[in-house]
Each structure stands twice: as structure tokens, then as C-alpha cells.
C-alpha positions as CSV (number, residue, x, y, z in Angstrom):
1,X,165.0,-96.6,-69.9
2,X,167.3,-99.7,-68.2
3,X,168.2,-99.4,-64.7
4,X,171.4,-98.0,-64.0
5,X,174.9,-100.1,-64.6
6,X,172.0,-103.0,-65.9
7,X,172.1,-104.8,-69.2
8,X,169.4,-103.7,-71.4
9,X,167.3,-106.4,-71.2
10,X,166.1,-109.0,-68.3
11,X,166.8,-112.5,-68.8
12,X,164.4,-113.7,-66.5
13,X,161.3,-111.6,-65.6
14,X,161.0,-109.7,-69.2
15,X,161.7,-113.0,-71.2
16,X,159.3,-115.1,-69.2
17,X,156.3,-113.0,-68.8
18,X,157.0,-110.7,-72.3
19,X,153.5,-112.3,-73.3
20,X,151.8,-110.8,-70.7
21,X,150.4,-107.4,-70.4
22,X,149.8,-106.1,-66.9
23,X,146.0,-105.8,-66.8
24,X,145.9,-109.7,-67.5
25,X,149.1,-110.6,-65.1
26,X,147.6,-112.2,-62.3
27,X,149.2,-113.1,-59.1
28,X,149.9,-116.5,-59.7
29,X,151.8,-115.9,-62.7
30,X,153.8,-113.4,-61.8
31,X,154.2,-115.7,-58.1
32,X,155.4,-118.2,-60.4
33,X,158.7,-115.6,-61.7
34,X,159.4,-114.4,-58.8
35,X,160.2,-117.3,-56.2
36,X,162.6,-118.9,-58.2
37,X,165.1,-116.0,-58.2
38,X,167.6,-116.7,-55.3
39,X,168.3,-113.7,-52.8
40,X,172.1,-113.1,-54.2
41,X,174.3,-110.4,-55.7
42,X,174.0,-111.1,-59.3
43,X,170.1,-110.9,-59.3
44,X,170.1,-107.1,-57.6
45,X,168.8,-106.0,-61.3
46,X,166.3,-109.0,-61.7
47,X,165.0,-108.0,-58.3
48,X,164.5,-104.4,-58.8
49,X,162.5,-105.0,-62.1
50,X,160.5,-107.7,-60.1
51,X,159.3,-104.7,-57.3
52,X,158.9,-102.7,-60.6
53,X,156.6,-105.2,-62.4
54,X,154.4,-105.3,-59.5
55,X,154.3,-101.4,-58.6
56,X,153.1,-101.2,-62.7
57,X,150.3,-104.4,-62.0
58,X,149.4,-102.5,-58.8
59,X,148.3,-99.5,-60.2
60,X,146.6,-101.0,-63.2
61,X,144.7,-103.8,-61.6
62,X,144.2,-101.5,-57.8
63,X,145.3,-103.7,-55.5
64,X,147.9,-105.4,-53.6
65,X,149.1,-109.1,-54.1
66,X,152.3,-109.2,-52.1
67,X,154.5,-111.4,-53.7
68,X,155.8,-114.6,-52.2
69,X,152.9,-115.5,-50.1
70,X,150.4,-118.3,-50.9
71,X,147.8,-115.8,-50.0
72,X,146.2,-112.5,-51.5
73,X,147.9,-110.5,-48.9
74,X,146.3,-109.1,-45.7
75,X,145.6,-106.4,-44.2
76,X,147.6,-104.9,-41.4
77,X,150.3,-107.2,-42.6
78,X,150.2,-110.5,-41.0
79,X,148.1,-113.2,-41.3
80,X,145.7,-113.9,-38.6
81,X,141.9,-114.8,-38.4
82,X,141.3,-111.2,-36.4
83,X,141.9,-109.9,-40.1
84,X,140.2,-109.5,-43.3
85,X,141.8,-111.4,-46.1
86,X,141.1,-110.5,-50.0
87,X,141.8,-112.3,-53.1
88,X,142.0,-116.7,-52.8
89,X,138.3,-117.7,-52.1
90,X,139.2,-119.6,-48.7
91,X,140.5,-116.1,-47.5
92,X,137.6,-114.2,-48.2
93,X,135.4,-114.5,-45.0
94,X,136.2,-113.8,-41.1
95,X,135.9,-117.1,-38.9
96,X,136.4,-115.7,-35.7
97,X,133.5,-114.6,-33.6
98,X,134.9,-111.4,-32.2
99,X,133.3,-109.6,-35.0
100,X,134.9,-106.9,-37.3
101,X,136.2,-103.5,-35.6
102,X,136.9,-100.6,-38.1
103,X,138.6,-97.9,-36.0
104,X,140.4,-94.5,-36.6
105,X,143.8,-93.8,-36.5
106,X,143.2,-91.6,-33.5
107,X,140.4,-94.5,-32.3
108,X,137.6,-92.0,-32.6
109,X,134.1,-93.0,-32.5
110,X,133.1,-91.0,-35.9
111,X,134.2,-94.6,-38.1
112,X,130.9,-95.7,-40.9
113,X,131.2,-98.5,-42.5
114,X,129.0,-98.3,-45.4
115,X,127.3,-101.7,-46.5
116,X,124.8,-100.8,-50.0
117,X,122.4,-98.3,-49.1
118,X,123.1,-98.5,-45.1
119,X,125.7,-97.1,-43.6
120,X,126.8,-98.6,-39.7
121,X,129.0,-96.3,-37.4
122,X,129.0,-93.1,-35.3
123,X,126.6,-94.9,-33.3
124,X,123.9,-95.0,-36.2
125,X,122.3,-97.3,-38.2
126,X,121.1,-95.2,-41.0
127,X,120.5,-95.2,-44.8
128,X,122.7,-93.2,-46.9
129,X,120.2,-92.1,-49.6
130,X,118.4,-89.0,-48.7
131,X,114.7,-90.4,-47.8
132,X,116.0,-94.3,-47.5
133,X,114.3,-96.5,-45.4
134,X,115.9,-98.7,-43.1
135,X,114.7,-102.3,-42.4
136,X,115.5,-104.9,-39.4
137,X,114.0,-108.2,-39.8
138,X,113.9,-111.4,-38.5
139,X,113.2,-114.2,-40.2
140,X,110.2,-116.9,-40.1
141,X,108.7,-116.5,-36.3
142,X,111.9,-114.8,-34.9
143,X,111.3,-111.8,-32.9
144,X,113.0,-108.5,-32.8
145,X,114.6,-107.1,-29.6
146,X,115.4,-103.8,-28.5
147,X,117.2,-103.9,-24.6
148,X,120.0,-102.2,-22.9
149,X,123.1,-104.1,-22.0
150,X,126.1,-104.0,-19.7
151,X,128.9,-105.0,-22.1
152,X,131.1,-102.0,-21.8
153,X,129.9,-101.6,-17.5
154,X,127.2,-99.7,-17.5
155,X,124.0,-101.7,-15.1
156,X,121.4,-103.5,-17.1
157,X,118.2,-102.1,-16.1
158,X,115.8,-99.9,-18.0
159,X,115.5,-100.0,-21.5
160,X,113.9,-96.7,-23.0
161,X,113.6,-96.4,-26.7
162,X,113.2,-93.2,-28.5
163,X,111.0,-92.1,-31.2
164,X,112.8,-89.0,-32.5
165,X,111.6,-86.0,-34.7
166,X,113.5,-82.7,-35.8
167,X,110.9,-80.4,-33.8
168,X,107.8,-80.4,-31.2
169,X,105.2,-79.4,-33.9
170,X,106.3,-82.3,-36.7
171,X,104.8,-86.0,-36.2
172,X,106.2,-89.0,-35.1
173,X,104.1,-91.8,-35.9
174,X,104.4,-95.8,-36.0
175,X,102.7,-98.2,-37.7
176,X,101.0,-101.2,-37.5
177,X,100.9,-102.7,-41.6
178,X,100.5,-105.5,-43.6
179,X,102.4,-106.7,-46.8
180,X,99.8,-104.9,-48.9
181,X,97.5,-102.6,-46.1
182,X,99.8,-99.8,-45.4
183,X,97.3,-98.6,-41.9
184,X,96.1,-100.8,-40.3
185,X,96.3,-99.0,-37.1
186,X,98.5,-96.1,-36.3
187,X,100.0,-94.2,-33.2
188,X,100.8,-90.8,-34.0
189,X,102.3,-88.0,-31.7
190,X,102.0,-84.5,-32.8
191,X,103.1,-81.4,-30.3
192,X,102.6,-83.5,-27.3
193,X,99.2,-85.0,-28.2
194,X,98.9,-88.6,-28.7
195,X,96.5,-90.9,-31.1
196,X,95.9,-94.4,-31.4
197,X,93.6,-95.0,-34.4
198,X,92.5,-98.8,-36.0
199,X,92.0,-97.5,-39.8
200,X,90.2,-100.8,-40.3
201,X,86.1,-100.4,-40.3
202,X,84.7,-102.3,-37.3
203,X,87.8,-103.1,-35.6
204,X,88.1,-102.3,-31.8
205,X,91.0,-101.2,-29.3
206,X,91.1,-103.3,-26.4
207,X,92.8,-102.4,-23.4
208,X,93.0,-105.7,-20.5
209,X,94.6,-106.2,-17.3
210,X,94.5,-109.7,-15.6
211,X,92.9,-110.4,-12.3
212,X,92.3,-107.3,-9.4
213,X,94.4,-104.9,-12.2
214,X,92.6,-101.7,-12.8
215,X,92.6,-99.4,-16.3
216,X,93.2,-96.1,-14.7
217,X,92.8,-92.5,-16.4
218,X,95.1,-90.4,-14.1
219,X,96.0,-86.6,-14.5
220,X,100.5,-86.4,-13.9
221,X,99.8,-83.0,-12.4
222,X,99.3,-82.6,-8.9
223,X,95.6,-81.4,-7.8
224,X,94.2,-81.2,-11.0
225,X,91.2,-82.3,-12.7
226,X,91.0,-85.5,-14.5
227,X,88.4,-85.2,-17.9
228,X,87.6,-88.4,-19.7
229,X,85.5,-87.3,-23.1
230,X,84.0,-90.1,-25.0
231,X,83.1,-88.1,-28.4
232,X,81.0,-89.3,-31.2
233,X,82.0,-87.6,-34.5
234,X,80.3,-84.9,-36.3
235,X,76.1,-85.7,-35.1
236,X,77.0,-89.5,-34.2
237,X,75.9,-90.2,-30.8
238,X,78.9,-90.8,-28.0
239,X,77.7,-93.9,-25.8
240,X,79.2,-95.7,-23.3
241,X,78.8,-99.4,-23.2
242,X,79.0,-101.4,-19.5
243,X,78.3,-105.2,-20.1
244,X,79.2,-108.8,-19.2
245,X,78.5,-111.9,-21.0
246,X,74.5,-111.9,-19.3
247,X,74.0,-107.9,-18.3
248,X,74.5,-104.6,-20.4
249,X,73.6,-101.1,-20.2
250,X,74.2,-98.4,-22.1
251,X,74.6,-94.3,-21.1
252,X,74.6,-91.8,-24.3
253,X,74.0,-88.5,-25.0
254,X,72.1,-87.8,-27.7
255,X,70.4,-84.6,-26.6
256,X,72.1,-81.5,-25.5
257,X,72.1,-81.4,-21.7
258,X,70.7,-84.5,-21.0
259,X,72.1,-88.0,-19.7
260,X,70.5,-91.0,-20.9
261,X,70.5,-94.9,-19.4
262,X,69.2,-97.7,-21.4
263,X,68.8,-101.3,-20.0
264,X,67.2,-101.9,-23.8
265,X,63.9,-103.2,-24.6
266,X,63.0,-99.9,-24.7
267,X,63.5,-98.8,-21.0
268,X,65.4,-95.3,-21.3
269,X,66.1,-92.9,-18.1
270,X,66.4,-89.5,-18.9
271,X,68.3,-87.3,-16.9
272,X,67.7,-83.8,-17.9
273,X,70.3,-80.9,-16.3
274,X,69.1,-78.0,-19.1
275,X,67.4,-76.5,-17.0
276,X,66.4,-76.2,-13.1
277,X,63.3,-78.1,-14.0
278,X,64.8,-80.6,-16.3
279,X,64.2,-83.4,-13.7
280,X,64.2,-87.1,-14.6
281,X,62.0,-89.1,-17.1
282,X,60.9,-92.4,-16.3
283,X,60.2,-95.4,-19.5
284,X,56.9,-94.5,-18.9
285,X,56.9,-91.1,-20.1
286,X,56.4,-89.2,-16.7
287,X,58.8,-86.8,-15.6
288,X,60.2,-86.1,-11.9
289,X,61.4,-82.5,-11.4
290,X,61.7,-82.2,-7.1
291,X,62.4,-85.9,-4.9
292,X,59.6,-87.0,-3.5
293,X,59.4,-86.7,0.6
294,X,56.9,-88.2,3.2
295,X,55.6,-84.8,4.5
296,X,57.5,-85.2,7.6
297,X,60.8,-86.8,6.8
298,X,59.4,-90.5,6.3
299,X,59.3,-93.0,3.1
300,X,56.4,-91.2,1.3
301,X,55.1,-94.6,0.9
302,X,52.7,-95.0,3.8
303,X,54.8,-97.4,5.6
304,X,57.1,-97.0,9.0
305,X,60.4,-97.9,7.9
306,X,63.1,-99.7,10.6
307,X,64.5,-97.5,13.1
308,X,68.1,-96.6,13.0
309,X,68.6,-94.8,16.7
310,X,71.5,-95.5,18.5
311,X,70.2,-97.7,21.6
312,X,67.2,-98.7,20.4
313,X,66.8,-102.4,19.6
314,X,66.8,-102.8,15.8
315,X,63.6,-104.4,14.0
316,X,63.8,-107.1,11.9
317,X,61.1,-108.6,11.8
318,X,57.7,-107.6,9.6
319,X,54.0,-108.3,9.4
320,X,54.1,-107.6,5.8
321,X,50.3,-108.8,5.6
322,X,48.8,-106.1,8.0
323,X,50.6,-103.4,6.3
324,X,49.7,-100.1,5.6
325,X,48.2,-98.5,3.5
326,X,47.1,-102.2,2.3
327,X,45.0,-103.0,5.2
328,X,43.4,-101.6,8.2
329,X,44.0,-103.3,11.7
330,X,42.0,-106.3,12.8
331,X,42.5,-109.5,13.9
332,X,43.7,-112.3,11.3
333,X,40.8,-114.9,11.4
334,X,40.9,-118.8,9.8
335,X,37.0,-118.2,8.3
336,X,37.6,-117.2,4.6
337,X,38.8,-119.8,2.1
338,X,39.8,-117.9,-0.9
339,X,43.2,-117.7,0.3
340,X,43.9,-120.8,-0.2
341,X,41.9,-121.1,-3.9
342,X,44.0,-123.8,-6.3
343,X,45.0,-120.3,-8.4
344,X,48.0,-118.5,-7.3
345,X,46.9,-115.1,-5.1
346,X,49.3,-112.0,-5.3
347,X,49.2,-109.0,-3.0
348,X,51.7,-106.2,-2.6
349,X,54.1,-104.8,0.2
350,X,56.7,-102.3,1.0
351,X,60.2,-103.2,1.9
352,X,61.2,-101.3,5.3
353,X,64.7,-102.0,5.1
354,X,67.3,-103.2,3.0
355,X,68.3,-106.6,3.1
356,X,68.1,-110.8,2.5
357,X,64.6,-112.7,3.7
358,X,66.1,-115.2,6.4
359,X,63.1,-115.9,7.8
360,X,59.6,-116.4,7.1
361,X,56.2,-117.1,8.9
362,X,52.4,-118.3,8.2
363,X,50.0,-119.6,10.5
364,X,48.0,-122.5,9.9
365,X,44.3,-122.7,11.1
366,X,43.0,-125.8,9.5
367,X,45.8,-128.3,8.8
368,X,45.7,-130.7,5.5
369,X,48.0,-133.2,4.9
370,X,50.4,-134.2,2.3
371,X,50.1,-130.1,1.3
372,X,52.7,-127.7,1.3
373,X,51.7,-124.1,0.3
374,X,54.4,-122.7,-1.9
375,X,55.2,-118.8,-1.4
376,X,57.1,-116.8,-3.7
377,X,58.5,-113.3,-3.3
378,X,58.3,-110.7,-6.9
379,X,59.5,-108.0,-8.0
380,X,56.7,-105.4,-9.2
381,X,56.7,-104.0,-12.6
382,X,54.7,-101.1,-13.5
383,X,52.1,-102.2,-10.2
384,X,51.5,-105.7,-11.1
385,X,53.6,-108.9,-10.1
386,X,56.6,-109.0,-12.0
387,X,59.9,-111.6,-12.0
388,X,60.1,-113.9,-9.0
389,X,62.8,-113.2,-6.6
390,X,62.5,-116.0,-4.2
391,X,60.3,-118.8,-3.2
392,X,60.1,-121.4,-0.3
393,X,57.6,-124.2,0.8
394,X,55.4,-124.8,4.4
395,X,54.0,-127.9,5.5
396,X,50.7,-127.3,6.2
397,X,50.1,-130.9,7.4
398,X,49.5,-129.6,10.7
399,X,48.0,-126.3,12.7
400,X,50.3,-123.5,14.1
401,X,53.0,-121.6,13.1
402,X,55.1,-122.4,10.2
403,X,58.7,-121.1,9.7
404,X,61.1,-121.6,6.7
405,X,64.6,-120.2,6.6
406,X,65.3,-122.0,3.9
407,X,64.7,-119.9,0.7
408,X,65.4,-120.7,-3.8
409,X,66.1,-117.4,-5.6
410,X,68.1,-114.0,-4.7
411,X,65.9,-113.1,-1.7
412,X,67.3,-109.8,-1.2
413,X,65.0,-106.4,-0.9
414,X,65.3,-102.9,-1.4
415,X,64.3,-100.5,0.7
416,X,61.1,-98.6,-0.2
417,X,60.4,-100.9,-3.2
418,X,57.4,-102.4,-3.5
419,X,57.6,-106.0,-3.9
420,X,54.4,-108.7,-4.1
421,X,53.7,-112.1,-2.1
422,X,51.8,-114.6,-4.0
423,X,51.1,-118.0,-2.6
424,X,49.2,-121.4,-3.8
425,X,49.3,-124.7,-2.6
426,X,50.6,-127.5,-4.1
427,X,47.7,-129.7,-4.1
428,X,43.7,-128.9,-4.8
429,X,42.5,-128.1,-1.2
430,X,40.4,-129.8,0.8
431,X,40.4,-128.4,4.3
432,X,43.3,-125.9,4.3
433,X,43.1,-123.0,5.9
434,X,45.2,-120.4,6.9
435,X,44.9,-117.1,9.3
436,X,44.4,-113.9,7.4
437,X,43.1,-110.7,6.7
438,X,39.2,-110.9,5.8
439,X,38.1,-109.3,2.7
440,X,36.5,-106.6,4.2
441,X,39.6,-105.6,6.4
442,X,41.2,-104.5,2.8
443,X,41.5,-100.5,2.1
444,X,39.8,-99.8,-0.9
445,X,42.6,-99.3,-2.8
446,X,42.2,-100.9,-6.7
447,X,38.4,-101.5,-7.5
448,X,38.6,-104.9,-8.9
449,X,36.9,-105.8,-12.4
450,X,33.4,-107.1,-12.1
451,X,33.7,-106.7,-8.7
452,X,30.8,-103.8,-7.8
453,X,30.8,-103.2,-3.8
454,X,34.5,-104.4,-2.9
455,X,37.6,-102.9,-4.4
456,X,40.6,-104.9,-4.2
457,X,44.5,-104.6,-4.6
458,X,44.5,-108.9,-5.0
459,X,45.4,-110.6,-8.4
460,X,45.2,-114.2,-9.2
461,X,46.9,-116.0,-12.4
462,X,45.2,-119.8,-14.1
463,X,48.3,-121.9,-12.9
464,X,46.8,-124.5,-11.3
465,X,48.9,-125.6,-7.8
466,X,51.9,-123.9,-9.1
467,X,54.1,-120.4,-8.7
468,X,55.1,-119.4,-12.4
469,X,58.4,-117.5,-12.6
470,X,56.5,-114.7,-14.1
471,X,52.8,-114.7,-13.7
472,X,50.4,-114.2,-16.7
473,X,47.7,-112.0,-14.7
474,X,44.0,-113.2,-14.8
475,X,41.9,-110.6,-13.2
476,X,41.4,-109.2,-9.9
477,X,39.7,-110.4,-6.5
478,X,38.5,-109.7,-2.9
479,X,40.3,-112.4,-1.4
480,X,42.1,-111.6,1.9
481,X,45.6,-111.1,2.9
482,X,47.6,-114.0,5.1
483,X,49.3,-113.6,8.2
484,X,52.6,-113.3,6.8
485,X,55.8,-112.3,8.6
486,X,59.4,-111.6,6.8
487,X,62.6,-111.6,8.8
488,X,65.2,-108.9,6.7
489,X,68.8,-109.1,8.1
């Protein structure tokens, strides 16, 4: 029905928009009515069937297009850039870069704005489908960042993030995927225990520091044991690997009970701890239950090792020639040539101490010139000369004592190991000769082949006037041993 006291019809707002029904009136039209009328007594009617046009729009169409501004309205009621603005397109975004702030009435914290299938507020991000996934990405090679802050005054220091679950015994887990491998590798937590896995075959875990820094396997409770278990699965053999990019060796255990070292080529030391008389197991197949002992406390090896008493004058110096149980005593003598034969001699010795060569010492009887004899140190392997250690040269161009200091190779001994001295010089000899043990000053020891009455302990390679690195053994002989002395500091 008409308004009160009003004519029954409007000449203005009904006559000009009576074409229009109010799901189609948009704000520009019905902008275009209304700021004509003038503010004045004889328009009261117009005006209260304007505010009723646009209550009737409003609830069809569910909005709010004020009706004299340029605009599609704002909210809050004025018309700054801290506001949202709806309805013209250059009013539909915020410019300003404080941000948007949605707050409560009361200014309560519990606000969610809810943007598709996330929902931001209450201090969550979160999705709001039960079982959504949340994604934050970056794009191209941006990174992500998780830190604390001091925006609101709290101190910028730590930054801790949480992985959360409902309950000790459930699983919280993170990934490390692909666009199409889902595992790649995994770290997974489940009541307290933690494991990293790489789900891809023959892919390793690498942990690293950088220069003096240590990978350290600590216990967090005070006087308590620490246990590292390195476990193979089902029957596959654990084995730990030590190794550079020149040395490896590798310790398994693929026996109950006993310990195994392998410097490969075949060379495997057992440790056996099954039983009291386990005992150790060499490459060569022999077995070591008790350590071995020198009846009285010595080496065991027939040698007198350097004295370590406090206030006695420590020896340094060696006679590795005349040693027992090599040789018997006797004066060294200049008679015997095969010393000095154009083949390379080797003989053995014991080590009495730990420690480098820095000296070394030959005498020569019968001098020959333009000669050096060349002297090299080896290891032994299995009782015959093995890899050389160390080598020097002596002039023998003249009689006397000759001393080197000067030494090629590692030159550092072990104590108790048996080690061999081979020597050759450089040129065929003529009249070189140098002191020595005769033949017949030798302990039996090693009966030589084809050699009937005199047992030897002396080999000789075919180089001709040359030490190899690691001789090819020719055969055994009788020839004497050189006076040779060895300074170990």
C-alpha cells in the first residue's frame, strides 16, 4: 500500500525505473534516480520510496551499494586504503602494505578467516576438510623459512619447531619425496624411538663435519653406558667399514662370538671370545690361544731389547749384523766376497725398540771407486723379504767407516718385528769388500737348498746392481752377514 498522506503513485523513482525489476537494478541505475532529487520538503515521499527501493534490491541481490557514492560502498563506513572495498573493479584489492587484520568485536584471538580449503586464524594454519593437506611453497629456487621473530617484543633467539602428534605411541614422520617417488627417505618417530631410513636401493646416509669436528654417539644420562649396534638384517653380515681414498679395512661379524679384521686379499684376523680357548687366528690358519712370553719376562724372540730403567743411559744404537739368534760372536773379518756378489743379499733382524732409522753404519775393508752399495730396509712377510721400507746409499770409494743419516722410504720400526737388510752394489765389483760375519759364524738356522754342509738364513734375488721394491726370491746361500749398525730414535 502508498505511504501515508502520499499520492498513490511516484512521479519520479516508480515512473523512471518501472522497467526494472529489482534482481536486474544495478547500482548505477538506480545511482542515476537518486542524485537528482534535491534534499527539500516536497520530495520527503520520493525519498522514503528511494530508501525503500534499495532495502527491496538489498535483500534480493545480498548486498550493500550505498547510494550516492561513486564507489560500491565500504566497509566500516569510510573510505580509506586500510579497508576492503567491494563492487567497482579499481576497489577490489588492498594497496596498502599493512596487511589485512580481521578482529572480534571483543579483539579476541579466536578470529579464522577461511580462504578455499585453508582456513588462517587462532594461531593456525590449517585445512578445513577433515584429512586435508596443507601446502607452503615457494616458487622456482625460493627457499622456505621457519624462524622466530621479535615483532610483538619478544628476543629473537632460538627457533624450535615442533612436530606434533595426538599421543606418545602414534608416529610422527617427515618426508623426503619427489613429484612421483612418494619415499625417498623418511624420518619417523614412534614412542620416543627415532629412524632415518633412504627407501631407495643403494643409496647411503652420510653424516660430515668439516675440519677437527667429531661425529660423536653420546648417552644424555649421566654415568651410563653408551651402546653403538651396527646390525645386519635377518642372516646378512653387520660390517664396519674404516677407509681413505688409499687404505681400508673392514671388521664384521659373521660368526657368533667372534670378531673378524680384514685388510682384503684374503688376510682375515679372527678373534674368537666363545670360549676361554677361542684365542686368535692368524691368515695363515694357525691359532693363538695364551700370548707368547720370553720364559723370563723378555721379547721371546732371542734378542735383548733396549733398556728402559730410570738412570741408565738409553741404547740407541744396534749391531743388527751380530745379532742373536742369527749369529754367534766373532770378529767381523774383510776375507769373504760374497757379500758383496752383483745379486742383492737379504738377511733378517729384530727390531729392539720402536722407532725411525737416523743413522746407519758399514765398514769398508777394500775400497772401490765410483761404487756406492745401496742398502734397503724390508718388511718380512710370512719369513721372507717382503715390501721395502727404506733405503740409503754408501760410498765405498774409500776404506773405513761409512755413515748415512740420510734415508728414502718410511724408515720407522716396530718393536719385536722382524725386519730384513738386503744390500748390493751399484756397480759389478771388482775389489770391494766389506767387514762381515764369515759364513761359518752363521747359526744353523734355515738349511739352504742345494746347499749340503752349511745351513743358511741368507737369500739372494737376479736383480743385477739394483734393490727391487719387492724382491722376487731366487734361492738361498751361505754368504755372510755385514757389519751393520742402526741408530733407532
Amino acid at each position: 500500500m502508498p505511504l501515508p498522506d502520499a499520492p498513490d503513485y511516484s512521479k519520479r523513482i516508480y515512473e523512471l525505473l518501472k522497467e526494472t525489476d529489482l534482481e536486474n537494478l544495478s547500482y548505477a541505475q538506480f545511482q542515476g534516480v537518486a542524485e537528482k532529487l534535491f534534499i527539500e520538503p516536497e520530495n520527503e515521499d520520493e525519498m522514503r520510496r528511494l530508501v525503500l527501493v534499495q532495502l527491496a534490491r538489498m535483500a534480493v541481490r545480498g548486498d550493500w551499494d550505498g547510494f550516492l557514492s561513486g564507489s560500491a560502498g565500504t566497509i566500516g563506513g569510510s573510505t580509506t586504503e586500510d579497508l576492503i572495498a567491494f563492487g567497482a573493479a579499481s576497489a577490489d584489492t588492498i594497496t596498502k602494505d599493512a596487511g589485512i587484520a580481521v578482529v572480534t568485536k571483543g579483539g579476541g584471538a579466536s578470529s579464522v578467516i577461511k580462504v578455499g580449503g585453508i582456513n588462517i586464524g587462532a594461531q593456525y594454519v590449517s585445512a578445513n576438510t577433515a584429512n586435508g593437506s596443507v601446502t607452503l611453497r615457494s616458487d622456482g629456487t625460493g627457499q622456505i623459512f621457519l624462524n622466530s621473530g621479535s615483532e610483538y617484543g619478544g628476543t629473537y633467539t632460538d627457533t624450535i619447531v615442533n612436530v606434533m602428534k595426538n599421543g606418545l605411541a602414534n608416529v610422527n614422520q617427515i618426508k623426503f619425496r619427489d613429484t612421483v617417488n612418494e619415499n625417498n627417505a623418511t624420518l619417523t618417530e614412534t614412542s620416543g624411538e627415532l629412524n632415518v631410513k633412504s627407501n631407495v636401493d643403494a643409496k647411503d646416509i652420510t653424516l660430515e663435519t668439516k675440519t677437527t669436528g667429531v661425529i660423536r654417539v653420546k648417552n644424555q644420562t649421566t654415568n651410563t653406558d653408551t651402546q653403538l649396534n651396527v646390525q645386519g638384517n635377518g642372516t646378512g653380515i653387520p660390517k664396519i667399514n674404516f677407509s681413505n681414498d688409499t687404505k681400508a679395512v673392514t671388521i664384521q661379524c659373521d660368526e657368533s662370538q667372534k670378531f673378524k679384521v680384514d685388510s682384503g686379499g684374503g688376510n682375515t684376523f679372527v678373534l674368537d671370545v666363545s670360549s676361554a680357548t677361542g684365542g686368535i687366528k692368524f691368515p695363515d690358519g694357525t691359532t693363538q690361544v695364551t700370548a707368547a712370553t720370553g720364559g723370563g719376562g723378555g721379547s721371546g724372540l732371542g734378542v735383548v731389547l733396549s733398556p728402559t730403567i730410570s738412570g741408565l743411559a738409553s741404547a740407541d744404537t744396534y749391531l743388527i749384523g751380530r745379532q742373536s739368534p742369527y749369529a754367534i760372536w766373532a770378529d767381523y773379518d774383510t776375507s769373504n766376497n760374497q757379500n758383496t756378489s752383483n745379486n742383492p743379499r737379504y738377511w733378517p733382524f729384530i727390531a729392539p725398540t720402536a722407532g725411525s732409522i737416523s743413522e746407519m753404519s758399514i765398514r769398508v775393508g777394500t775400497a772401490q771407486s765410483g761404487t756406492n752399495l745401496l742398502v734397503g730396509i724390508y718388511e718380512d712377510s710370512s719369513g721372507v723379504p717382503g715390501t721395502q721400507v727404506a733405503t740409503a746409499a754408501f760410498d765405498v770409494s774409500s776404506t773405513g767407516y761409512v755413515t748415512v743419516t740420510s734415508f728414502s722410504g718410511t724408515n720407522s720400526l716396530d718393536a719385536n718385528s722382524q725386519y730384513w737388510f738386503g744390500h748390493v752394489a751399484d756397480t759389478s765389483r771388482t775389489t770391494l769388500q766389506l767387514y762381515q760375519l764369515l759364513d761359518s759364524q752363521i747359526l744353523p738356522t734355515l738349511p739352504a737348498a742345494g746347499l749340503s754342509s752349511k745351513p743358511s738364513y741368507c737369500f739372494y734375488s737376479s736383480d743385477s746392481n739394483s734393490l727391487p721394491a719387492a724382491p722376487t726370491l731366487a734361492g738361498a746361500t751361505d754368504s755372510g752377514r755385514l757389519f751393520a749398525s742402526i741408530q733407532i730414535t
